[in-house]
Every structure is written in structure tokens, then in C-alpha cells.
PDB file of N, H, CA, C and O in Angstrom:
ATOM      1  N   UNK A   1       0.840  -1.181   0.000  1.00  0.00           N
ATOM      2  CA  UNK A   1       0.000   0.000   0.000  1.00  0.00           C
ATOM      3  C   UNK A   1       0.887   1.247   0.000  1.00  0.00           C
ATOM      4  O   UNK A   1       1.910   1.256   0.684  1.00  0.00           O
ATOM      5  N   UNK A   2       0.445   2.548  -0.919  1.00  0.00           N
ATOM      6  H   UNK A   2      -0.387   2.541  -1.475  1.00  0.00           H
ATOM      7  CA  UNK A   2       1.204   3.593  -0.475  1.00  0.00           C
ATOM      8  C   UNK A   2       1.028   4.283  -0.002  1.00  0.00           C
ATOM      9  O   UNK A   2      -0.142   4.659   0.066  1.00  0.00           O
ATOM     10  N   UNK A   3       1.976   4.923   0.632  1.00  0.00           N
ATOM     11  H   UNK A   3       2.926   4.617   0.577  1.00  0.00           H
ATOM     12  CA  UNK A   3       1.969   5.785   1.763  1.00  0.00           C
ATOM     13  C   UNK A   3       0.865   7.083   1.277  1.00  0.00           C
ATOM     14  O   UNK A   3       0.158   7.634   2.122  1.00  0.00           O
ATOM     15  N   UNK A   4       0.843   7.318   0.407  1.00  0.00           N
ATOM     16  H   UNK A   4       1.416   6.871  -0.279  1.00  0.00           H
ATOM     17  CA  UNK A   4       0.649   8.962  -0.025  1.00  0.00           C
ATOM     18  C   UNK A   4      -0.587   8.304  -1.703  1.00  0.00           C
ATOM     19  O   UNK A   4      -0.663   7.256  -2.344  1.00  0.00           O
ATOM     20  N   UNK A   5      -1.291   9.643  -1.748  1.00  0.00           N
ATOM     21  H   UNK A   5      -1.228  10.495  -1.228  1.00  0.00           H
ATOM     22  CA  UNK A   5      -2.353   9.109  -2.942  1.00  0.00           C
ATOM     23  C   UNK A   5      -2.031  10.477  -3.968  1.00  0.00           C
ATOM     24  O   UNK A   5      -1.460  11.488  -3.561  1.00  0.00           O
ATOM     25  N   UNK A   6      -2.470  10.301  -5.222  1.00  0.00           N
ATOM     26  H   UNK A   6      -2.934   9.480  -5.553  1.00  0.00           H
ATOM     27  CA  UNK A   6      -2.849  11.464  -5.604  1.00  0.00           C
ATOM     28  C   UNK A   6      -3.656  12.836  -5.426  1.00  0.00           C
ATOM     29  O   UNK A   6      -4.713  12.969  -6.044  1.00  0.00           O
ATOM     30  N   UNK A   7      -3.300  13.605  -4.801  1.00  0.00           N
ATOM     31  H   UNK A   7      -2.442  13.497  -4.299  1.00  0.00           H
ATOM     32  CA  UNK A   7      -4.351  14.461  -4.679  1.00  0.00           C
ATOM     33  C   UNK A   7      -3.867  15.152  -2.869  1.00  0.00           C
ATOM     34  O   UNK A   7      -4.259  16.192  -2.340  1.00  0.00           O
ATOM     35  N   UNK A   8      -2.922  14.105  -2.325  1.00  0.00           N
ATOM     36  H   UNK A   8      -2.603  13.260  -2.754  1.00  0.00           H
ATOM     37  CA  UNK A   8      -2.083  14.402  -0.781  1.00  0.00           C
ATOM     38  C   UNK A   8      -1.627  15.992  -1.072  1.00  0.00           C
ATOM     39  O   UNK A   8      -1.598  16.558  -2.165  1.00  0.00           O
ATOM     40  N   UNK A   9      -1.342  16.437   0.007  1.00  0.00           N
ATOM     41  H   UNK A   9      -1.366  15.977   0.895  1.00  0.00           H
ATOM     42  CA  UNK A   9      -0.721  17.725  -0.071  1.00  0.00           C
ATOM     43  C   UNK A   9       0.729  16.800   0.595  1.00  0.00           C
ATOM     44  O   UNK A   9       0.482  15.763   1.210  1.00  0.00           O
ATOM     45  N   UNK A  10       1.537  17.044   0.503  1.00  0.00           N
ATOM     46  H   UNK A  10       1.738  17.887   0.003  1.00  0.00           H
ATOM     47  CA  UNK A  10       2.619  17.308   1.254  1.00  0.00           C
ATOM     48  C   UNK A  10       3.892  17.754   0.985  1.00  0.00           C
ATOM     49  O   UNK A  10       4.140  18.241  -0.118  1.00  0.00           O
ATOM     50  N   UNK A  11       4.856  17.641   1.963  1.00  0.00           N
ATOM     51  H   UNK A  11       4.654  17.245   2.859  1.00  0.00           H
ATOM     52  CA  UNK A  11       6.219  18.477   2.462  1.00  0.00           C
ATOM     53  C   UNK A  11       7.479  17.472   2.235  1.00  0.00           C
ATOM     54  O   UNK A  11       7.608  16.392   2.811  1.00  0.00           O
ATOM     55  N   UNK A  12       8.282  17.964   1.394  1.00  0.00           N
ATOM     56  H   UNK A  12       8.178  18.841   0.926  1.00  0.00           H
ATOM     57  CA  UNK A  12       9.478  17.841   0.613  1.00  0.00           C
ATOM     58  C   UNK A  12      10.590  17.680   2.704  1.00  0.00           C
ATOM     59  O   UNK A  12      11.044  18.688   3.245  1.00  0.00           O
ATOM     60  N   UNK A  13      10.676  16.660   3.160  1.00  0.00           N
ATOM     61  H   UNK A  13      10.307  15.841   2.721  1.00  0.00           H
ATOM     62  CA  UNK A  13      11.852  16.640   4.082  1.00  0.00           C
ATOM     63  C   UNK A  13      13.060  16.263   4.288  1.00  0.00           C
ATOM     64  O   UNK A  13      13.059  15.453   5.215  1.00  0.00           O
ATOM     65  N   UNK A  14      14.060  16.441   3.899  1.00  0.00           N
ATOM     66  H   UNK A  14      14.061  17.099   3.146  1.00  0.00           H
ATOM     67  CA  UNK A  14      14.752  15.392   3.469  1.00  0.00           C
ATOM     68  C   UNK A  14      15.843  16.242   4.586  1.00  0.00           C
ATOM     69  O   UNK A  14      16.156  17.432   4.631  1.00  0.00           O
ATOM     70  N   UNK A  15      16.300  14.922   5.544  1.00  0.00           N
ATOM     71  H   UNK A  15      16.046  13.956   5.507  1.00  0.00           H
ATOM     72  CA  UNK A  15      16.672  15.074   6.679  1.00  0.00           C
ATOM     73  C   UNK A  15      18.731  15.079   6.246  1.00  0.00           C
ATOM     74  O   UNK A  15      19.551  15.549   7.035  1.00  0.00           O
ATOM     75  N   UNK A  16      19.021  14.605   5.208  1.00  0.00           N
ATOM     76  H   UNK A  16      18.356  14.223   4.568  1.00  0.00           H
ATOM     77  CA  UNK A  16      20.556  14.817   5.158  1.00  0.00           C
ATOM     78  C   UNK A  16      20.996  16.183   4.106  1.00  0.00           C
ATOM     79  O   UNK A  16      20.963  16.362   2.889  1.00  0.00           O
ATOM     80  N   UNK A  17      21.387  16.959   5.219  1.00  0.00           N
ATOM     81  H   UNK A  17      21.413  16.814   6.208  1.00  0.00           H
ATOM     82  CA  UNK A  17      22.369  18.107   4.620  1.00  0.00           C
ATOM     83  C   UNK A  17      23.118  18.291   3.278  1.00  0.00           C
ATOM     84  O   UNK A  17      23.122  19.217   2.468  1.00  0.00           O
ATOM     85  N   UNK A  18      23.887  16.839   3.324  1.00  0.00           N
ATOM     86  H   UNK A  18      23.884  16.086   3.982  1.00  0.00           H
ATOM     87  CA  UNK A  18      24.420  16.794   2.277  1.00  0.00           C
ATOM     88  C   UNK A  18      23.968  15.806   1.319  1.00  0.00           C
ATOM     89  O   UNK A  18      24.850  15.175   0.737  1.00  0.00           O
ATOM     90  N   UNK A  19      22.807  15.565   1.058  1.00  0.00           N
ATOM     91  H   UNK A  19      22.091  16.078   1.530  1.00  0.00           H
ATOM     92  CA  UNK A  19      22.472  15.199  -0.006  1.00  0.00           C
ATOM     93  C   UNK A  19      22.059  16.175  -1.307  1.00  0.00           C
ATOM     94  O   UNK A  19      21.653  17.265  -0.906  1.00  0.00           O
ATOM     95  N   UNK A  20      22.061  16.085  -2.345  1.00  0.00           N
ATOM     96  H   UNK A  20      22.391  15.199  -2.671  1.00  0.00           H
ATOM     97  CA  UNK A  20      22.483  17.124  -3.159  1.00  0.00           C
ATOM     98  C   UNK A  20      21.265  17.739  -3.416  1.00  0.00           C
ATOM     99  O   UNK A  20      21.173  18.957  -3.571  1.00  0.00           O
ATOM    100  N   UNK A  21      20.161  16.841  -3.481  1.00  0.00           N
ATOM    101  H   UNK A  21      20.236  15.852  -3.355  1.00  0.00           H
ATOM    102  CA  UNK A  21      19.004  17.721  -3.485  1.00  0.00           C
ATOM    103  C   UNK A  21      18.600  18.842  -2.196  1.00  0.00           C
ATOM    104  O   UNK A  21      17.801  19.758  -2.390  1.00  0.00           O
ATOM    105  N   UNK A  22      19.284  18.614  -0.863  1.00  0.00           N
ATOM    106  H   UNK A  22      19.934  17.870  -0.705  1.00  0.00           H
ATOM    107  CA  UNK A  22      18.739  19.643   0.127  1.00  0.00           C
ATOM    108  C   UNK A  22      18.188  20.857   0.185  1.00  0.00           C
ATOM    109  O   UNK A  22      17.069  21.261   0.501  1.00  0.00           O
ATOM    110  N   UNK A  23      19.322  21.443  -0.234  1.00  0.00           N
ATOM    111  H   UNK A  23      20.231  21.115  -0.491  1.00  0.00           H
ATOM    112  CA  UNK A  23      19.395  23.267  -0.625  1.00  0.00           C
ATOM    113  C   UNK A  23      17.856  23.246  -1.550  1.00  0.00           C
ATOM    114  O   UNK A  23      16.806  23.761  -1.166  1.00  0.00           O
ATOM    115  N   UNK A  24      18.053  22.570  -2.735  1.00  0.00           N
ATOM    116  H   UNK A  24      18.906  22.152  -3.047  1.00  0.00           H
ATOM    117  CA  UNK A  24      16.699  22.912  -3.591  1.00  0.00           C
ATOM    118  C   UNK A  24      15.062  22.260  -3.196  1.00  0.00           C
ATOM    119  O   UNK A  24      14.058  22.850  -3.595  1.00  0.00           O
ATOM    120  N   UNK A  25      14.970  20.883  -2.305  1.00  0.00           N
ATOM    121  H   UNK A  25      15.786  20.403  -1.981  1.00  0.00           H
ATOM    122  CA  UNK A  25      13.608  21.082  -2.030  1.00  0.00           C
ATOM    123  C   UNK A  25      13.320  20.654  -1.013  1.00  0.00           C
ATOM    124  O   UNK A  25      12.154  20.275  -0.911  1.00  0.00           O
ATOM    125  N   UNK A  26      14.102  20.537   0.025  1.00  0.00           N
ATOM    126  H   UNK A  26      15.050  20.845  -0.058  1.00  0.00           H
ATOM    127  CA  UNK A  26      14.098  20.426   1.583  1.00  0.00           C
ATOM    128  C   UNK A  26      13.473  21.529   2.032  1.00  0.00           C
ATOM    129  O   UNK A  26      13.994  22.644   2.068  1.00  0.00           O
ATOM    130  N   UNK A  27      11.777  21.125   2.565  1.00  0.00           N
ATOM    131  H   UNK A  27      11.354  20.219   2.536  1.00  0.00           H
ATOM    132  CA  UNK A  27      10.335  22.510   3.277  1.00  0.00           C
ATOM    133  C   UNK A  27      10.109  22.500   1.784  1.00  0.00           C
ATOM    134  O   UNK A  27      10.163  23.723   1.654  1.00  0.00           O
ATOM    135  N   UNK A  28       9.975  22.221   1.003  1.00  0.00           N
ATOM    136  H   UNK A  28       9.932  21.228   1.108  1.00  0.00           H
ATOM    137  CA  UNK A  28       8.999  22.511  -0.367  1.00  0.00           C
ATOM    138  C   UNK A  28       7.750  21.599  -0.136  1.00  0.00           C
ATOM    139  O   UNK A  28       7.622  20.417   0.182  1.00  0.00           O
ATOM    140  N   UNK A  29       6.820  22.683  -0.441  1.00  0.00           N
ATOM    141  H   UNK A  29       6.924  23.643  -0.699  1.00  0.00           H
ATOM    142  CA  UNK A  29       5.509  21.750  -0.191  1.00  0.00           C
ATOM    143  C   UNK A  29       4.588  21.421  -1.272  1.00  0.00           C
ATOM    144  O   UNK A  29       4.338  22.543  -1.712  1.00  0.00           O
ATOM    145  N   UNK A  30       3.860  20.512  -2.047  1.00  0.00           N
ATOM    146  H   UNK A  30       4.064  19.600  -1.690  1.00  0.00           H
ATOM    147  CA  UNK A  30       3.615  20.604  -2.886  1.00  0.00           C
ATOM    148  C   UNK A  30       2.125  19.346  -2.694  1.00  0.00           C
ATOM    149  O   UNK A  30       1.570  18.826  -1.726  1.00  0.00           O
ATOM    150  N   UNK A  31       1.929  19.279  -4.329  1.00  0.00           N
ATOM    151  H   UNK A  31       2.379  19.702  -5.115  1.00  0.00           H
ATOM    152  CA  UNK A  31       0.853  17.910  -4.043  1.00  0.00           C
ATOM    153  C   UNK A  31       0.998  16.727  -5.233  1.00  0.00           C
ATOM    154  O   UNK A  31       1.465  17.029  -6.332  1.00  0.00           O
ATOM    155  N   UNK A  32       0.612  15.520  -4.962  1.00  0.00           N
ATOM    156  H   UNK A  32       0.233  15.275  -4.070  1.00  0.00           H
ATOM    157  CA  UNK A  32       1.482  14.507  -5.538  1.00  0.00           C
ATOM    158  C   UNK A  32       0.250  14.604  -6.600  1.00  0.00           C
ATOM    159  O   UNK A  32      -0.916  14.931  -6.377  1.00  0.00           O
ATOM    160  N   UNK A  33       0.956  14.162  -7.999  1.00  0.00           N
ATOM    161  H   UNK A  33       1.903  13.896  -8.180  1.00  0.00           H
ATOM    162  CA  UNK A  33       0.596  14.505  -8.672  1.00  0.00           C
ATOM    163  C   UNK A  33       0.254  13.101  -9.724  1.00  0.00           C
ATOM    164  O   UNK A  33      -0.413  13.006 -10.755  1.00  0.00           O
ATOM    165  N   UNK A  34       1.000  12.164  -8.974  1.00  0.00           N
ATOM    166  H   UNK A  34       1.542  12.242  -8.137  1.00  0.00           H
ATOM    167  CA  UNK A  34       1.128  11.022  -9.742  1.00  0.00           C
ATOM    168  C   UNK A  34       1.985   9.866  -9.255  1.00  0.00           C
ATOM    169  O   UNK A  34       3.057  10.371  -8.924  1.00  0.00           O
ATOM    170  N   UNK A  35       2.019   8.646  -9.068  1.00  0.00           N
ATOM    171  H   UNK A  35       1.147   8.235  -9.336  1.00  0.00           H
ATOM    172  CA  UNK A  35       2.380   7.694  -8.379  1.00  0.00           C
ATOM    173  C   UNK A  35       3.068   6.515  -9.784  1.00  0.00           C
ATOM    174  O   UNK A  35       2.382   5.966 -10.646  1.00  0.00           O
ATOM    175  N   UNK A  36       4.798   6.397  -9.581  1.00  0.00           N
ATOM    176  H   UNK A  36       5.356   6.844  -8.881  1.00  0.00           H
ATOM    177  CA  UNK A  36       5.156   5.317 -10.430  1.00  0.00           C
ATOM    178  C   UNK A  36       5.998   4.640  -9.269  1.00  0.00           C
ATOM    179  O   UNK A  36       6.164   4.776  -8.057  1.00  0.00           O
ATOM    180  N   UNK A  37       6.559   3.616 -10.592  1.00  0.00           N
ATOM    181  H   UNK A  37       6.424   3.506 -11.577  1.00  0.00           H
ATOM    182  CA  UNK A  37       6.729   2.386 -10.380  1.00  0.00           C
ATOM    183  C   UNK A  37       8.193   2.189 -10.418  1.00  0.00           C
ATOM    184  O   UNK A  37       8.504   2.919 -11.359  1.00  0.00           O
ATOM    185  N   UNK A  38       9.622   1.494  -9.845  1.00  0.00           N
ATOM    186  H   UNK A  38       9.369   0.902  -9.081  1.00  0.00           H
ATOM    187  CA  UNK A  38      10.748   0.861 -10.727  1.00  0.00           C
ATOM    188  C   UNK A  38      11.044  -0.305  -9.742  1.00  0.00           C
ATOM    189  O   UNK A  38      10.330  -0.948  -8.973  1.00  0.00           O
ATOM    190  N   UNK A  39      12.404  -0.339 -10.064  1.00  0.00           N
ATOM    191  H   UNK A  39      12.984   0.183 -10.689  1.00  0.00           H
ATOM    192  CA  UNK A  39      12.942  -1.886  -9.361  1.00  0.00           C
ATOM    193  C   UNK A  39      14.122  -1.452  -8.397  1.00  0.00           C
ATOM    194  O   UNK A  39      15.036  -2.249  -8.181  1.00  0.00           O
ATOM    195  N   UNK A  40      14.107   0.199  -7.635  1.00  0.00           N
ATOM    196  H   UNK A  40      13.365   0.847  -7.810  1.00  0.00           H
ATOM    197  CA  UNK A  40      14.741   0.018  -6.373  1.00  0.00           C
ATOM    198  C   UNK A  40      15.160  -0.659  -5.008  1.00  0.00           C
ATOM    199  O   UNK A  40      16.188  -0.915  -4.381  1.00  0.00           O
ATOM    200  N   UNK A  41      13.128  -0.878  -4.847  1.00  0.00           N
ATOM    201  H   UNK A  41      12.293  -0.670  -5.357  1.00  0.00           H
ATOM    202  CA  UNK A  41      13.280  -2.047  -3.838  1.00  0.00           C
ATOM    203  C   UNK A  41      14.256  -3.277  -3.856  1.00  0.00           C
ATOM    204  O   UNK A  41      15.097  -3.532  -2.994  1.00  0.00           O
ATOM    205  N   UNK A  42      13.998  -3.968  -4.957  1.00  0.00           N
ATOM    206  H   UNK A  42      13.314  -3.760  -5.657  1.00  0.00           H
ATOM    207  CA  UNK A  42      14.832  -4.803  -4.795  1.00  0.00           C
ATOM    208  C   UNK A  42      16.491  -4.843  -4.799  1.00  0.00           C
ATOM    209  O   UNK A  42      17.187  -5.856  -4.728  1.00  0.00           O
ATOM    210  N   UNK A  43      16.961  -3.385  -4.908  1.00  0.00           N
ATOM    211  H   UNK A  43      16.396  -2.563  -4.965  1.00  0.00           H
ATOM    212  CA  UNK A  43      18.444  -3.271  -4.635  1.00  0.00           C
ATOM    213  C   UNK A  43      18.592  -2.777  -3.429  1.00  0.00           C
ATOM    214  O   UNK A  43      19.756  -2.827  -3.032  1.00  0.00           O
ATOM    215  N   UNK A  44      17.654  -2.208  -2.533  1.00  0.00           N
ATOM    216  H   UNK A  44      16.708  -2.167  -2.856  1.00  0.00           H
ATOM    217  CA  UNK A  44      17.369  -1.863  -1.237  1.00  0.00           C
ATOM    218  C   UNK A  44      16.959  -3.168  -0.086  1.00  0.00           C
ATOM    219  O   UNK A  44      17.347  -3.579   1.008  1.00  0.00           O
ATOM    220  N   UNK A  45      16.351  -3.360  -0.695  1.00  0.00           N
ATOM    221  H   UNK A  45      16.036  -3.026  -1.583  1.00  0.00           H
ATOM    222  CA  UNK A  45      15.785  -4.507   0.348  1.00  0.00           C
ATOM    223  C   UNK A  45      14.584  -3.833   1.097  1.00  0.00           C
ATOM    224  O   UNK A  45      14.728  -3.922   2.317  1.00  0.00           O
ATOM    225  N   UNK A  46      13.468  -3.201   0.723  1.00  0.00           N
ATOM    226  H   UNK A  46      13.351  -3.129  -0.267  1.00  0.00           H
ATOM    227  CA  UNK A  46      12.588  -2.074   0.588  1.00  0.00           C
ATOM    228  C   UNK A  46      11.615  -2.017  -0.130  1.00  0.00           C
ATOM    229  O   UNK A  46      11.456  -0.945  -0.714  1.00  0.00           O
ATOM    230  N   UNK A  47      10.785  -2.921  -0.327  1.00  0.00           N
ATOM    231  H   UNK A  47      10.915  -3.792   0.147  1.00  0.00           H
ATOM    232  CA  UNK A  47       9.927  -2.264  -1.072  1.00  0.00           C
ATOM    233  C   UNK A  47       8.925  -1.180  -1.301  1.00  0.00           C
ATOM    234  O   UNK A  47       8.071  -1.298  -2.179  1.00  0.00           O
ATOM    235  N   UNK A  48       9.030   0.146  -0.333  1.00  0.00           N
ATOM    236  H   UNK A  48       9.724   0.241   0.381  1.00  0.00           H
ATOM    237  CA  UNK A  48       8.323   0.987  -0.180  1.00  0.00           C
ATOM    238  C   UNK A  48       9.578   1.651  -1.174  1.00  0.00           C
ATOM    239  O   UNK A  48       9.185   2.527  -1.944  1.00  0.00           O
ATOM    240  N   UNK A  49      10.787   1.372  -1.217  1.00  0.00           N
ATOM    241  H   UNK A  49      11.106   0.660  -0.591  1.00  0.00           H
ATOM    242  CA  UNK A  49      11.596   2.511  -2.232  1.00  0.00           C
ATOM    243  C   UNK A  49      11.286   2.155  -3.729  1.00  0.00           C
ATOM    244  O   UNK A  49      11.690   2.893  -4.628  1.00  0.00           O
ATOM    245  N   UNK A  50      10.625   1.110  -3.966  1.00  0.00           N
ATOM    246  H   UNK A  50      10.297   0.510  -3.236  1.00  0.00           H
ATOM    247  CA  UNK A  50      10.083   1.623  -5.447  1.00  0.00           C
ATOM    248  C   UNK A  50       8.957   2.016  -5.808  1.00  0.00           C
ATOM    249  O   UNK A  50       8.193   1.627  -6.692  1.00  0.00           O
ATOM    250  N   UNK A  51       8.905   2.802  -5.076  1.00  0.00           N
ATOM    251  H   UNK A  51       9.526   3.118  -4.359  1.00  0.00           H
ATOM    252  CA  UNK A  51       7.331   3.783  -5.498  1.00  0.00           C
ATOM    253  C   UNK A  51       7.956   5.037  -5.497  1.00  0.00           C
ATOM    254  O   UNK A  51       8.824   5.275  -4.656  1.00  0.00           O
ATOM    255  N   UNK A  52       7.518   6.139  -6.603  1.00  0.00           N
ATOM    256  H   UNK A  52       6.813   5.946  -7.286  1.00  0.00           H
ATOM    257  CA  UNK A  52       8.465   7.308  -6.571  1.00  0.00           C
ATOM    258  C   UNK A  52       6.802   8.084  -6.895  1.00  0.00           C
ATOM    259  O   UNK A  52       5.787   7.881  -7.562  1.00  0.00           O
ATOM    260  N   UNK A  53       7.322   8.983  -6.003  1.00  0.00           N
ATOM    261  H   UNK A  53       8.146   9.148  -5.462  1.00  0.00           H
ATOM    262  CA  UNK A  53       5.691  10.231  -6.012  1.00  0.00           C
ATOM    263  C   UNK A  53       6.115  11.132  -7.067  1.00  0.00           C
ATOM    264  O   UNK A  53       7.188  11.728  -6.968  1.00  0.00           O
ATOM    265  N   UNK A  54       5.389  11.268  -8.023  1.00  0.00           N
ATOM    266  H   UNK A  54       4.518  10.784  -8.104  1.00  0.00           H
ATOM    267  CA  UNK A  54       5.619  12.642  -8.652  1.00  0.00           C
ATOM    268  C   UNK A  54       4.871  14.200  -8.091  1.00  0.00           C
ATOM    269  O   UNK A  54       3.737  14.551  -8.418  1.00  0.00           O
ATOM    270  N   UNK A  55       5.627  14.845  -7.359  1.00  0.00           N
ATOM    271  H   UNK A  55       6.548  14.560  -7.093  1.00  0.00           H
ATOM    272  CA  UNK A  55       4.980  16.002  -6.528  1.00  0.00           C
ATOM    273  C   UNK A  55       5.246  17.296  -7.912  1.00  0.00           C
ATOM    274  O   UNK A  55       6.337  17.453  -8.458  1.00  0.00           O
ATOM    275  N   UNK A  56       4.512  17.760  -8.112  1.00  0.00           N
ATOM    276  H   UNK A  56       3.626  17.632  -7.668  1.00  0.00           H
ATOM    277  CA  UNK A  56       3.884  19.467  -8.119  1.00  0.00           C
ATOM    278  C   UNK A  56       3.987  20.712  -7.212  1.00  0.00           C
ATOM    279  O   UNK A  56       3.075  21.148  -6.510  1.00  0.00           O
ATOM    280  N   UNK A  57       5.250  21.226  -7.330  1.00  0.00           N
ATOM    281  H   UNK A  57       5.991  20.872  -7.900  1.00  0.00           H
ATOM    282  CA  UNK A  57       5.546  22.092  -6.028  1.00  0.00           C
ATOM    283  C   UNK A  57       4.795  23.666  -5.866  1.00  0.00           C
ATOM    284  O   UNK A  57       4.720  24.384  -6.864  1.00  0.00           O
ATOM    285  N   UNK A  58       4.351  24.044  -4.779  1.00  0.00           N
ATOM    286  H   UNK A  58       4.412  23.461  -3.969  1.00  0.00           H
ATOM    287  CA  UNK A  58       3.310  24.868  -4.736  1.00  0.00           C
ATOM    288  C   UNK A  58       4.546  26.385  -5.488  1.00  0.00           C
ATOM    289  O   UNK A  58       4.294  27.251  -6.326  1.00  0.00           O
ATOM    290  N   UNK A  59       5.389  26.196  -4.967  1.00  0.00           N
ATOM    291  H   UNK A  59       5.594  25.493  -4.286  1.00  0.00           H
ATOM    292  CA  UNK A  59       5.848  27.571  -5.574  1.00  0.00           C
ATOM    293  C   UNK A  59       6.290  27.957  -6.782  1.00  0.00           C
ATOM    294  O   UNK A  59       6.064  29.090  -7.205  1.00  0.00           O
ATOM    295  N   UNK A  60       6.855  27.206  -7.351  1.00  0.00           N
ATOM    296  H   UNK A  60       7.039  26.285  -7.008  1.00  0.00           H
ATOM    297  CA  UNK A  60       7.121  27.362  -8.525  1.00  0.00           C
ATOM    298  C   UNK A  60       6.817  26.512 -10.104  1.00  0.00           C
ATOM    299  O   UNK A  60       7.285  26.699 -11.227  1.00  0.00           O
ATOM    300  N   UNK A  61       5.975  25.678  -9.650  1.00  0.00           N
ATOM    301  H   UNK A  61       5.595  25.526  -8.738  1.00  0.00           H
ATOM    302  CA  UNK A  61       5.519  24.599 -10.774  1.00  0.00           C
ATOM    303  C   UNK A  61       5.907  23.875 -11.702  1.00  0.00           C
ATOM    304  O   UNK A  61       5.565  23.652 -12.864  1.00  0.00           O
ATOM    305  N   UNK A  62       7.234  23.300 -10.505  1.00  0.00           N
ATOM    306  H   UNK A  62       7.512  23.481  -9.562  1.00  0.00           H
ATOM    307  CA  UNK A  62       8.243  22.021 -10.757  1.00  0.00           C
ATOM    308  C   UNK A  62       7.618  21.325 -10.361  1.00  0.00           C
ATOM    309  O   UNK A  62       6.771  21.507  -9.486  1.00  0.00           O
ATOM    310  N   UNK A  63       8.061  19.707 -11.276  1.00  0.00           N
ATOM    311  H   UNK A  63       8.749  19.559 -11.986  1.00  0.00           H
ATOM    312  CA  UNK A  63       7.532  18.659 -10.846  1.00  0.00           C
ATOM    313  C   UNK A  63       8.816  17.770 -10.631  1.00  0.00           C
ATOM    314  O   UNK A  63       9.689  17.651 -11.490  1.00  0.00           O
ATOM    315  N   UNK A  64       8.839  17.212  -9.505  1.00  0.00           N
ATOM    316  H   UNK A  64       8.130  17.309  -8.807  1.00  0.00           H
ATOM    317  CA  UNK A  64       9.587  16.513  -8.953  1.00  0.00           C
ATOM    318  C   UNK A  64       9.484  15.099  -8.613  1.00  0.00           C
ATOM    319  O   UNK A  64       8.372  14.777  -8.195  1.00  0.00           O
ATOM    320  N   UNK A  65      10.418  14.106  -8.689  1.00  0.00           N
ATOM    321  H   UNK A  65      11.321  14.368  -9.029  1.00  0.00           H
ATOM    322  CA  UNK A  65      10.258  12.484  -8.225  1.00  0.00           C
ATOM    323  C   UNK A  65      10.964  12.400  -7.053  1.00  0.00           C
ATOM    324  O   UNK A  65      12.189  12.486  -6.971  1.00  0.00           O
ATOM    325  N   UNK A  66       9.910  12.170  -5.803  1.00  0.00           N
ATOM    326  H   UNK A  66       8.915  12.100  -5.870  1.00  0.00           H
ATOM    327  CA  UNK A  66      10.340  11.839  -4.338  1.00  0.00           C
ATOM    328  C   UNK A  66      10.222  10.541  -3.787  1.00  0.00           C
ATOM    329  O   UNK A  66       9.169   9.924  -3.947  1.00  0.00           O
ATOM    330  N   UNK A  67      10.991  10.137  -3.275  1.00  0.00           N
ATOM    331  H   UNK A  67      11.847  10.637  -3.144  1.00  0.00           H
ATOM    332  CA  UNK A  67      10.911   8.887  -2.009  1.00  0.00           C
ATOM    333  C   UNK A  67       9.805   8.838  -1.000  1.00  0.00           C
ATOM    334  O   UNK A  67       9.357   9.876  -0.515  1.00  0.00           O
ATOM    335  N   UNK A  68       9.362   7.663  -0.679  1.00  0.00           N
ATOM    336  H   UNK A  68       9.727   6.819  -1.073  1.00  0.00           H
ATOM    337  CA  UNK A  68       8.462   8.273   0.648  1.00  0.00           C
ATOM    338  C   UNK A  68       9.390   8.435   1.831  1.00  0.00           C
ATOM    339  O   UNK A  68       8.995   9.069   2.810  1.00  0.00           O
ATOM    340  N   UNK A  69      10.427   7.979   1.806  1.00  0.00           N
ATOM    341  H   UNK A  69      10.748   7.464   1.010  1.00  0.00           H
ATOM    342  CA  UNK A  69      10.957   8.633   3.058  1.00  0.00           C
ATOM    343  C   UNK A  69      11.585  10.320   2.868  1.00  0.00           C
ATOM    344  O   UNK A  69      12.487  10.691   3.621  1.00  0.00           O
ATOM    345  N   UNK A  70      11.260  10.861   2.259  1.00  0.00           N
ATOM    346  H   UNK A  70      10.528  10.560   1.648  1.00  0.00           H
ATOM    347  CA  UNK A  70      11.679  12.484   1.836  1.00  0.00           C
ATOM    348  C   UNK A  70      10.261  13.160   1.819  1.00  0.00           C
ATOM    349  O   UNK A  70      10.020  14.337   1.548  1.00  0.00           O
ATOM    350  N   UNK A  71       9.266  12.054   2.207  1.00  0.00           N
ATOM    351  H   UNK A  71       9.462  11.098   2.428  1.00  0.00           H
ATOM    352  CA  UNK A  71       7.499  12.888   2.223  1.00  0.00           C
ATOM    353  C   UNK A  71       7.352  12.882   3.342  1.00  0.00           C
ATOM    354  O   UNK A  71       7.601  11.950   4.107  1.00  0.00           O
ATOM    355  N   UNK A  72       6.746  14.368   3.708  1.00  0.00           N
ATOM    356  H   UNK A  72       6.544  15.125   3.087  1.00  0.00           H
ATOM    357  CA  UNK A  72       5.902  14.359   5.351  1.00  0.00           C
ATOM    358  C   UNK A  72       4.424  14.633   5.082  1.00  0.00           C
ATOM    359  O   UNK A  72       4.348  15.029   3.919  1.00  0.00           O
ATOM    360  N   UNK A  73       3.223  14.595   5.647  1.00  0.00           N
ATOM    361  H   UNK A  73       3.285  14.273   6.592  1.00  0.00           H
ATOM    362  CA  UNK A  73       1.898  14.873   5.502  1.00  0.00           C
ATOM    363  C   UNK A  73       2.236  16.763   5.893  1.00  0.00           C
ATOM    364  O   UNK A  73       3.245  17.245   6.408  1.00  0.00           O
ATOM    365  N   UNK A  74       1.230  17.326   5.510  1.00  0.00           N
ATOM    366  H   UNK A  74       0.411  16.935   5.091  1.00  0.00           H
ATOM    367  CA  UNK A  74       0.851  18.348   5.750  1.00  0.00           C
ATOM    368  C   UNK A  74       0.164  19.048   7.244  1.00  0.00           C
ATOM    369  O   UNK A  74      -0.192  20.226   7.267  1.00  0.00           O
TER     370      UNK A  74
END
């Protein structure tokens, strides 16, 4: 099941500094816009990491592919 549906509002968190995305959408809040599919999990050992949210960011109307662990609810 996933965490998050189409139509969720939520918040871009992504808790490591130095990961390269930080600076650009770490507190970006947006709403998911669309829900895919790949074969992360299975190089993770995870299957919640192959689901990638496509979010719609409220400020500037980028669309972005997030992790659910980089999603918070609103």
C-alpha cells in the first residue's frame, strides 16, 4: 500500500544536509501529482523505495520524483 495518494498535499523533508538535493527542495511543499513504479526495492531490500511520487511544487511549478521517506503529511 502507499503511503501517499494522488491528490495528498505534502512536504518535501529530506533530513541529510548533504544530499544534493537539500538546498533545492528540503520545506517545499507541494501535491502529488502522480504515483510510479521501478525496481529500487529490490536493490534496497525495501519495497516501499520503489514507489516514486511525482509532486507538483506549490511555488514554482516544478515537478519533482520523491521517495516516501523524503514525504511528510501536511
Amino acid at each position: 500500500m502507499n503511503r501517499f495518494c494522488e491528490g495528498d498535499r505534502v512536504r518535501i523533508d529530506i533530513p541529510n544536509e548533504s544530499d544534493p538535493d537539500f538546498d533545492r527542495l528540503h520545506g517545499e511543499i507541494g501535491d502529488v501529482v502522480g504515483i510510479l513504479e521501478d525496481d529500487a526495492g529490490i536493490n534496497t531490500g525495501d519495497e516501499r523505495d520503489s514507489v516514486l511520487y511525482r509532486v507538483s511544487l506549490a511555488e514554482n511549478d516544478t515537478v519533482v520524483d520523491v521517495r516516501w521517506r523524503d514525504l511528510r503529511p501536511i
